[in-house]
C-alpha positions as a Markdown table, in Angstrom:
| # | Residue | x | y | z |
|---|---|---|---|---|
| 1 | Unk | -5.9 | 61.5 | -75.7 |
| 2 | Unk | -2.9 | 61.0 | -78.1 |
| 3 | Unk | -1.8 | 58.1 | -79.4 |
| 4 | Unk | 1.5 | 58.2 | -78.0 |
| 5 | Unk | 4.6 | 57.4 | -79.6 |
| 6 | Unk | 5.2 | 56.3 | -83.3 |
| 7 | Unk | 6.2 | 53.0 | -83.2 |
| 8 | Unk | 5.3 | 52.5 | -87.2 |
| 9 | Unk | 8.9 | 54.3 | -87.6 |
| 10 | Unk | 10.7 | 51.4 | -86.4 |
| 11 | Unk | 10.4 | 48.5 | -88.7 |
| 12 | Unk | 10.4 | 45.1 | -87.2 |
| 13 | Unk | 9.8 | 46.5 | -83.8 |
| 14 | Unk | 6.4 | 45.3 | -81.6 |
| 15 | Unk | 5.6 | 47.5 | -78.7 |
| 16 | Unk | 4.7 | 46.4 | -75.5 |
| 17 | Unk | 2.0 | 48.7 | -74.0 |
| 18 | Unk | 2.5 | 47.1 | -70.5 |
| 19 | Unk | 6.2 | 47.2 | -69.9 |
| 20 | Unk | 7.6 | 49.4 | -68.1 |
| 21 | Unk | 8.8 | 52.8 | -70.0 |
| 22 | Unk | 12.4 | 52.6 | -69.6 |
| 23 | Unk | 12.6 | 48.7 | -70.3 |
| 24 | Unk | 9.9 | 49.4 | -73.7 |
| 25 | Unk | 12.9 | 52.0 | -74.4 |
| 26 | Unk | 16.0 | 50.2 | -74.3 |
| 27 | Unk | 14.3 | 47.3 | -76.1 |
| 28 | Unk | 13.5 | 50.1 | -78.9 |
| 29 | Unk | 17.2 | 51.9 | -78.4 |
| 30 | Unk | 18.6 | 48.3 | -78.7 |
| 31 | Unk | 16.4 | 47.1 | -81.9 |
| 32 | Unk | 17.6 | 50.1 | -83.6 |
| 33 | Unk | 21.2 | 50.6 | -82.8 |
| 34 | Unk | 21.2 | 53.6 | -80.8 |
| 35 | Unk | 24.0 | 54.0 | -78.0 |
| 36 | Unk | 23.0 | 55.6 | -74.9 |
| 37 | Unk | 23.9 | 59.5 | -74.8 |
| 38 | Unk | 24.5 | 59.7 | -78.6 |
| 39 | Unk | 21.8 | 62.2 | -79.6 |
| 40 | Unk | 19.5 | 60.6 | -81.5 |
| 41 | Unk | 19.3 | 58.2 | -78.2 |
| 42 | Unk | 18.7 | 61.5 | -76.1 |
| 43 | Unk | 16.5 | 62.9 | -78.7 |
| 44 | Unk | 14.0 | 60.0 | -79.1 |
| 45 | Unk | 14.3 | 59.3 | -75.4 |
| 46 | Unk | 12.9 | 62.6 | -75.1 |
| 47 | Unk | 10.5 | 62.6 | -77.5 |
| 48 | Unk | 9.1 | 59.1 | -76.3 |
| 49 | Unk | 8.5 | 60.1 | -72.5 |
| 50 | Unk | 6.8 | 63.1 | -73.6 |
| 51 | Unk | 4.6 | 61.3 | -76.0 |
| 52 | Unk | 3.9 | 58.8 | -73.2 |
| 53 | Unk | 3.3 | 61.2 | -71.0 |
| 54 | Unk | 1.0 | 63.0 | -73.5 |
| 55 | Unk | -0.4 | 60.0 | -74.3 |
| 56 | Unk | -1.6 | 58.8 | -70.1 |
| 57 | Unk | -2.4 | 62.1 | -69.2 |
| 58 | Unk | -3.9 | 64.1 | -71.8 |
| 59 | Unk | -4.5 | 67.9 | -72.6 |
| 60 | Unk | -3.3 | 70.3 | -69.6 |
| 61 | Unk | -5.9 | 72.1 | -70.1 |
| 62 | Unk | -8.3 | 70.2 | -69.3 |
| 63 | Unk | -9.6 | 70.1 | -65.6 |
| 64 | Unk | -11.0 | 66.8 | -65.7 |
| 65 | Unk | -7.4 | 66.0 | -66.6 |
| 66 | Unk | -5.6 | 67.5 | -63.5 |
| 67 | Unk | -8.6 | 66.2 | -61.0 |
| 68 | Unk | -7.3 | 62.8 | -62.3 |
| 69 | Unk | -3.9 | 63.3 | -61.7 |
| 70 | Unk | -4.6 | 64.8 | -58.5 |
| 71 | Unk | -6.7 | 62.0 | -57.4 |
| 72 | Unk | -3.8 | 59.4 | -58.9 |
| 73 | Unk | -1.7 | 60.6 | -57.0 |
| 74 | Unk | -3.9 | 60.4 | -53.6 |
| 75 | Unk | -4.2 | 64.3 | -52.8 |
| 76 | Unk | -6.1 | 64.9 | -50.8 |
| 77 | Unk | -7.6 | 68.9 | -51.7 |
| 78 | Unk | -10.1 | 70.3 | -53.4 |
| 79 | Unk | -9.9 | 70.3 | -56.7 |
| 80 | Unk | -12.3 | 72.6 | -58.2 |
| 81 | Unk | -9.9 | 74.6 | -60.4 |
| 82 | Unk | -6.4 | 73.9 | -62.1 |
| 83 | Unk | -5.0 | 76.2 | -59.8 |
| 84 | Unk | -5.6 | 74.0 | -57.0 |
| 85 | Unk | -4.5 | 71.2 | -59.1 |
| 86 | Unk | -1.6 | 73.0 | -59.7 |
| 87 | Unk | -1.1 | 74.0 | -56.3 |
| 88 | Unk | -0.7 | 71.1 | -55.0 |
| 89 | Unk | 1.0 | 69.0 | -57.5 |
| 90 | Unk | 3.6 | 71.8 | -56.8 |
| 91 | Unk | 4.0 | 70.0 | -52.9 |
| 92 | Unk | 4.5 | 66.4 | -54.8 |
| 93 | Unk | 7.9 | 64.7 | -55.2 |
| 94 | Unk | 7.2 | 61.9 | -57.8 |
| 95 | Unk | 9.6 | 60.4 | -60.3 |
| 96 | Unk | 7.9 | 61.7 | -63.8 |
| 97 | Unk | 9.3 | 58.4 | -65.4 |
| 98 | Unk | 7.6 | 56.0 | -62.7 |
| 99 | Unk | 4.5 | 58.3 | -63.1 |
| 100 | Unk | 4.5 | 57.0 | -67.1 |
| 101 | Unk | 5.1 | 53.7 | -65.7 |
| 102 | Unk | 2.3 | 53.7 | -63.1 |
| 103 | Unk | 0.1 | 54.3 | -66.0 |
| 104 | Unk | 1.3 | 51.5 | -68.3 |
| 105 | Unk | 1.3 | 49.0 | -65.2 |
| 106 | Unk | -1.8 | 50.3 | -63.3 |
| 107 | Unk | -0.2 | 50.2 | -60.3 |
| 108 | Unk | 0.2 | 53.1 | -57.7 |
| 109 | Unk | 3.6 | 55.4 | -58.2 |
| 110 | Unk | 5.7 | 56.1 | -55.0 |
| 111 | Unk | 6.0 | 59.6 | -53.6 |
| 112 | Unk | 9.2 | 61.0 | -52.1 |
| 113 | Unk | 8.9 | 62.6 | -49.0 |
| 114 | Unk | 11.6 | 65.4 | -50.0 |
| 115 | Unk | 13.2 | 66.5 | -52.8 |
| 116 | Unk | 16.4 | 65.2 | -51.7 |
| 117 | Unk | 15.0 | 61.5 | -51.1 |
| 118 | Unk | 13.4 | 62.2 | -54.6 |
| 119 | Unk | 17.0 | 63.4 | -56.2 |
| 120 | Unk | 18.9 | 60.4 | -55.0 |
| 121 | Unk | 16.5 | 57.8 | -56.1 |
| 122 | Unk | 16.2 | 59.4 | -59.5 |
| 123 | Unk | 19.8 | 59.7 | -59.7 |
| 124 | Unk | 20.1 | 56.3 | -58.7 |
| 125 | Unk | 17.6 | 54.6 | -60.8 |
| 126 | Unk | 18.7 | 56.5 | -64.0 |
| 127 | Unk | 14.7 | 57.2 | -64.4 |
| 128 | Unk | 15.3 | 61.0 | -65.8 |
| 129 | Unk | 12.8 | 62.7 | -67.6 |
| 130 | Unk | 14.6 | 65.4 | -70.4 |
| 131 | Unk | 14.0 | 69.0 | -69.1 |
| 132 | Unk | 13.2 | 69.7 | -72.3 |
| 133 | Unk | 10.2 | 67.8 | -72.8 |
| 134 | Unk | 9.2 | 68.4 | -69.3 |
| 135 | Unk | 8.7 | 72.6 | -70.0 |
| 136 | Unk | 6.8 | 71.8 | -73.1 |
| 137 | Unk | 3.5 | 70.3 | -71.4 |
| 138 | Unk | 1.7 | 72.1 | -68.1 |
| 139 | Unk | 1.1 | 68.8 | -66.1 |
| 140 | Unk | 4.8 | 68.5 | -66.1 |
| 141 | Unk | 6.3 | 72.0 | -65.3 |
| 142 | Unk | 4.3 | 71.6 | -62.4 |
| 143 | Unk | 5.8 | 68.2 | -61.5 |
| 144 | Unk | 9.2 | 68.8 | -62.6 |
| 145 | Unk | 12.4 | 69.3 | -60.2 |
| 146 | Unk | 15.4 | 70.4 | -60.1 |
| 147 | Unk | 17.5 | 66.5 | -60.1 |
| 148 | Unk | 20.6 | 67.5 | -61.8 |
């Protein structure tokens, strides 16, 4: 798996594996000066949660990789292929941001029963993961949603 993110860019700065994503990046955003929506706060934002996400979750192409996933997040189908992986990830409403978090804190991330419920609390929470970053890694095309 990847490192993750490169904290080394930031001097003075000392991660903290276990927080929570978005708290570990407004400590960051705040250490360095960024303002939330100027674009070098979008663009490391984005560039962070897909390193994180990188980081917890590994190579798509792996199958080992998307059994895991699948089994994280309590599916229960078989999971012989990545096409059944991918199948039915495509039926799962998670927040991609609490998915990161559930990583860092070990602890189980909450499914939306719809994409509506799923829209309003990641509207709500502010917890959006940059499209961009999203389409550039398989695990989370097949996650990704339409929020905004």
């Amino acid at each position: 798996m990847e490192s993750g993110y490169d904290y080394s860019r930031f001097p003075g700065f000392q991660p903290n594996p276990s927080s929570s994503a978005t708290s570990e990046f407004a400590r960051l955003a705040n250490h360095m000066g960024w303002k939330p929506g100027s674009k070098t706060y979008k663009r490391e934002w984005a560039n962070f949660t897909q390193s994180e996400f990188s980081r917890h979750f590994g190579a798509e192409g792996k199958l080992q990789n998307w059994q895991a996933l699948c089994q994280e997040l309590r599916l229960d189908v078989p999971t012989a292929s990545i096409t059944q992986c991918r199948k039915a990830l495509s039926r799962v409403h998670v927040n991609l941001v609490d998915l990161i978090d559930s990583r860092r804190s070990g602890t189980l991330v909450q499914q939306f029963p719809s994409l509506r419920a799923l829209r309003k609390y990641t509207l709500d929470s502010g917890k959006i993961f940059p499209r961009t970053a999203a389409k550039k890694d398989g695990f989370l095309k097949d996650l990704l949603r339409r929020i905004i």
